[in-house]
Structure formats: C-alpha cells, structure tokens
N, C-alpha and C positions, 0 to 999 in steps of 0.2 A: 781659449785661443791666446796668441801670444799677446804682450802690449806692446812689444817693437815695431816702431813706425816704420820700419823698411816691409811690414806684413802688411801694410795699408795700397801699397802700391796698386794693389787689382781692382779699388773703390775709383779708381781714378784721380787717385789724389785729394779725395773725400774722406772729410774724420766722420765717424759715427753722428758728433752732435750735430756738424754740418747736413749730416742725411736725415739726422729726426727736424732739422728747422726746414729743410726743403717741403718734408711731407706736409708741415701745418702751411705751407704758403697756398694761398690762393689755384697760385698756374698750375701747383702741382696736380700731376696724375691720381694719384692718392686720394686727391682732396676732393677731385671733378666726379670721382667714381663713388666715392663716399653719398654728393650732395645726394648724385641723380638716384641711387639707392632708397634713401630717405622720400626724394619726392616721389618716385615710384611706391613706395608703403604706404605714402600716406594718401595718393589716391585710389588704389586700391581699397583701402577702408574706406574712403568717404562714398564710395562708389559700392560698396557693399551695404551699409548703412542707408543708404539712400534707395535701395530695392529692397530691405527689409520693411522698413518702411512704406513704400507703396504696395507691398505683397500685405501688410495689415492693413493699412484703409480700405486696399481691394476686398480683403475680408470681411471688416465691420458693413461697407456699405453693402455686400451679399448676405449677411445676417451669417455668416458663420461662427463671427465673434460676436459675444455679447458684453458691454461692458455695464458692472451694476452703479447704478446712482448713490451716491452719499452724500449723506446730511450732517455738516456741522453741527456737534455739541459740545461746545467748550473748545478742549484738546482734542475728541475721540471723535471718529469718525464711523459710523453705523449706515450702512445699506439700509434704505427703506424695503420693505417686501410688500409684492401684493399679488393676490390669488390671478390665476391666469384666467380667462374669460371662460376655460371649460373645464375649471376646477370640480371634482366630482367626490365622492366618498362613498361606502356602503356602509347600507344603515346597521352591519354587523360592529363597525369600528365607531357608533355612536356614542361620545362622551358629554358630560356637562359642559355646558360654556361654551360648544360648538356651534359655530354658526351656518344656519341653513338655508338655502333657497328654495322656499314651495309654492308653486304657481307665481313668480316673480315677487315674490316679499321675502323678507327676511327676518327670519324666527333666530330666536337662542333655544338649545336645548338647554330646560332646564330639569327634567327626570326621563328616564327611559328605563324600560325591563326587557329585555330578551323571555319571549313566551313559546314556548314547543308544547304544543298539545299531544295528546293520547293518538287524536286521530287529525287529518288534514297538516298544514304548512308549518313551519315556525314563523313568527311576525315577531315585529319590536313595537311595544306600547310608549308613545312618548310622551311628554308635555311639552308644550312650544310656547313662548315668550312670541308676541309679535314686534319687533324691533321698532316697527313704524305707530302703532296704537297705544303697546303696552298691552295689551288684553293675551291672555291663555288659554290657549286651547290645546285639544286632544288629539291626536292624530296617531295611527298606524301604517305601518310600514310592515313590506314584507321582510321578510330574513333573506339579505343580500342585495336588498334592493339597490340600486344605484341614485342616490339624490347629488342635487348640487350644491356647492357650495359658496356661500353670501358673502361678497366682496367688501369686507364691514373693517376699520381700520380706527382703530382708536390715539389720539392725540393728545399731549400734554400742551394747552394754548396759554396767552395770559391776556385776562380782560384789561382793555386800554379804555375804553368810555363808549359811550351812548351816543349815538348818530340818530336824531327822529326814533324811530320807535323801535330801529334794530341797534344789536348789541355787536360793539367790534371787539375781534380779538386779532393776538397778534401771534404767529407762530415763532417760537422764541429759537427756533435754529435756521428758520429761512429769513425771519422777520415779514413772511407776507404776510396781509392781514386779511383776514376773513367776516362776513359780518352773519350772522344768525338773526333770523327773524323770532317776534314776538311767539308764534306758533311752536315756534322749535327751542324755544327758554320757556315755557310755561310759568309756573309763580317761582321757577328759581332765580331769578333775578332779585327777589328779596332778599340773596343770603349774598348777594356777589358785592364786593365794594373793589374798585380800580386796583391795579399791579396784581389781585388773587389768580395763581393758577387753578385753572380745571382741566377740567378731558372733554373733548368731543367728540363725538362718533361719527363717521361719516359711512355712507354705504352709494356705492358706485361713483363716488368724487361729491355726495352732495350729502350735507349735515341733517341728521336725523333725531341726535340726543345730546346733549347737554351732560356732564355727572359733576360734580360738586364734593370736595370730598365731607363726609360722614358728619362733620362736626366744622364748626367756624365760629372766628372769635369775630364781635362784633361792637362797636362804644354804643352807648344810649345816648343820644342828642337832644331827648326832650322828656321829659317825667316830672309825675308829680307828685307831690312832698306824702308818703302814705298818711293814711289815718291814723291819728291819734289814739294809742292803745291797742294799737294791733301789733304782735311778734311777729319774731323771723320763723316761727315755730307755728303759726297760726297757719297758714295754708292761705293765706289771706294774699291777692294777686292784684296787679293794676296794670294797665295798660304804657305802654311805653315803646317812642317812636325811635329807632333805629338809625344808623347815619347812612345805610342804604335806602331811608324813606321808608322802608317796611315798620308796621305797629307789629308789637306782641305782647302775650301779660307775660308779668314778670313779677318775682316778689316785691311786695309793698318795701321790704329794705335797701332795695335796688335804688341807688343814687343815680341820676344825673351825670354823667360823665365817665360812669365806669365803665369798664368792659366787661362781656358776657360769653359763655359758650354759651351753644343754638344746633340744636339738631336740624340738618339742613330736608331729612325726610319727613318731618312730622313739625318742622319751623318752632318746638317747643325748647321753653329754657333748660339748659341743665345747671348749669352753676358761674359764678364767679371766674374770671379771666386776671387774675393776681397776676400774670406774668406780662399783661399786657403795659 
C-alpha cells in the first residue's frame, strides 16, 4: 500500500502506530476481549483438573485403582510384594525354595520328584522343611493337586541392641524397629555384635527365623597366654571369650585382641581376620 498520508484519511485520522498503541491500552476493545479469553481458558482447565481428580479418588476409594506401596532405599524406590491371602500353586509347578502352606504351617520345599507309575495316578514326592521347627519331613502330593501358598517374606534388618532378654532391630528403609524374642534368636545371638546386618523372616507379619550370614568377623576380648611349647601347627585349642560374650576354642596362637572369622552354623573358628 501506499505511504502517502493523504491514503490515511479512511483510518480516521489515525497513523498505524497510533492504532497498534490503542490496542495495548487498557480501555481497548482488543485488550477486554483478549483478558476475558485467557480467563475463560484458564477456568476451564482448573475445572477440568479438578473432576479428574475427584473421578480418581472416587476410583481408589471403590478399589478399582490400586496404588502399590514403596519403600525407600537410598535413591531407588522398590514396591514391597506380598502373596494375596488365596495365593495357591499346583503341585505340578513345584520348585526348590518354594514356599508352602500345609494344614496352616509353613514348609520350604526343599526336593521333589514328579512319580507316574505303571498302573494308578502320578503324585509328586517331596521333602518339606518346616519353617516354624526346622524339622523335615516327607509328604505326597497328588499330580495337580492345588496347595497353598505361605506368606513368608524375607528382610534385610540391622541389630541396634538388647532390650531385657529380647533383641531390637531396626529396618533400615522404614527405620521401624522390631524386637525378636529369645525363642526366635536361638544361640545366634553369639555371632551378632550392634550395627551387623541380617535377614529375618517373617510369615503372616510375625518373625519366625533369624539368618545370619555364612561367616562373621569377630575381636577376642578375653584369652589366655597358650601353653608353652605348643605350635600353630599343633592342633592344640583354648578357650576364648568373644566381645559378643560368646566363648569358643580357638587356636592357642590366637591373641587377645585380634580378630577372627567364625562360622556362624557350626560357631567354629576358621581363620585369622587381618583385614580387620
């Protein structure tokens, strides 16, 4: 178009810059129709937002949403799982390590054989751990049978200290603390000294076993000076008290102060702790 200000005349005596400073003004038409635009969008969304919203709580509180629990570790975030109250298996899909519910106790498999005979059923022959005793026994199952399955949950805890005659731990991603009785530590509390992690086992929310792992280092606190003329080579043992209070023999060259590995299954010495 032209730039002869005599072609301006139809603006009504209006320059262009005049027309773009009218539109940022307040009073302008432009400006009123812009705001109410804007407010109009933006209640719309909060209004949308706001029945999304009550259409998912209406959900969770009707069980149609499930949301999983997670337990801090560290940085990473892990869903805890736990078997559902009518969790079940057949004894075709029987593996080691599985755990089972029979007549409400809680067994480990720990061997099974799938048997088809000549004549009559197939069965599965198995050996069961009992979770709560510790004893073994024998049991058959038919081929296909449907058993249940033992809501048994294993945990990484850390011993914090001795409360009376039960023993507290602490769970190191909730920090709650749990206490276990003398009954449910048996003699493994000679291998335990404060901040050591273990595992505990629980079945239906209530502790059952204690594990320890395999080997632990431990100092000597109290020993006495071996007999004179006896080697490292001698086979030769002495007694020697523990700074979890536990006694054990130990070779007669075993000092006073040092540290030891300890089989935590059998409480016997293995060797020297040089790294300790």
């Amino acid at each position: 178009c032209s730039r002869n200000p005599r072609h301006l005349t139809n603006l009504g005596g209006r320059t262009p810059s005049r027309m773009r400073a009218l539109s940022r003004s307040p009073k302008s038409p432009i400006w009123f129709v812009a705001t109410v635009c804007c407010a109009v969008g933006c209640i719309s969304l909060v209004g949308f937002a706001s029945s999304r919203i009550l259409q998912l709580s209406t959900s969770i509180r009707a069980g149609k949403v499930s949301i999983p629990s997670f337990s801090m570790a560290g940085r990473r975030c892990t869903p805890r799982r736990s078997l559902s109250v009518d969790a079940t298996t057949s004894s075709n899909d029987f593996k080691n390590g599985m755990n089972l519910e029979v007549d409400g106790i809680p067994f480990k498999v720990t061997e099974f054989l799938h048997v088809k005979p000549g004549k009559g059923s197939a069965f599965v022959r198995t050996k069961l751990k009992n979770l709560l005793s510790g004893n073994s026994v024998e049991k058959t199952f038919r081929a296909g049978e449907t058993v249940g399955l033992a809501d048994v949950y294993k945990q990484d805890v850390q011993y914090t200290y001795k409360d009376g005659s039960d023993f507290v731990f602490m769970n190191m991603e909730t920090f709650d603390e749990m206490r276990v009785g003398p009954d449910e530590m048996g003699d493994q509390w000679q291998w335990m000294k404060e901040g050591e992690t273990i595992a505990v086992v629980t079945y239906n929310g209530k502790i059952i076993d204690v594990e320890l792992p395999k080997t632990v280092s431990l100092k000597i606190t109290q020993s006495d000076i071996g007999v004179k003329g006896n080697t490292a080579s001698g086979g030769a043992t002495k007694p020697a008290t523990l700074e979890t209070g536990a006694t054990i023999q130990v070779p007669i060259f075993i000092k006073e102060g040092e540290s030891i590995k300890l089989d935590t299954r059998t409480g016997e010495y293995l060797s020297r702790d040089n790294t300790a």
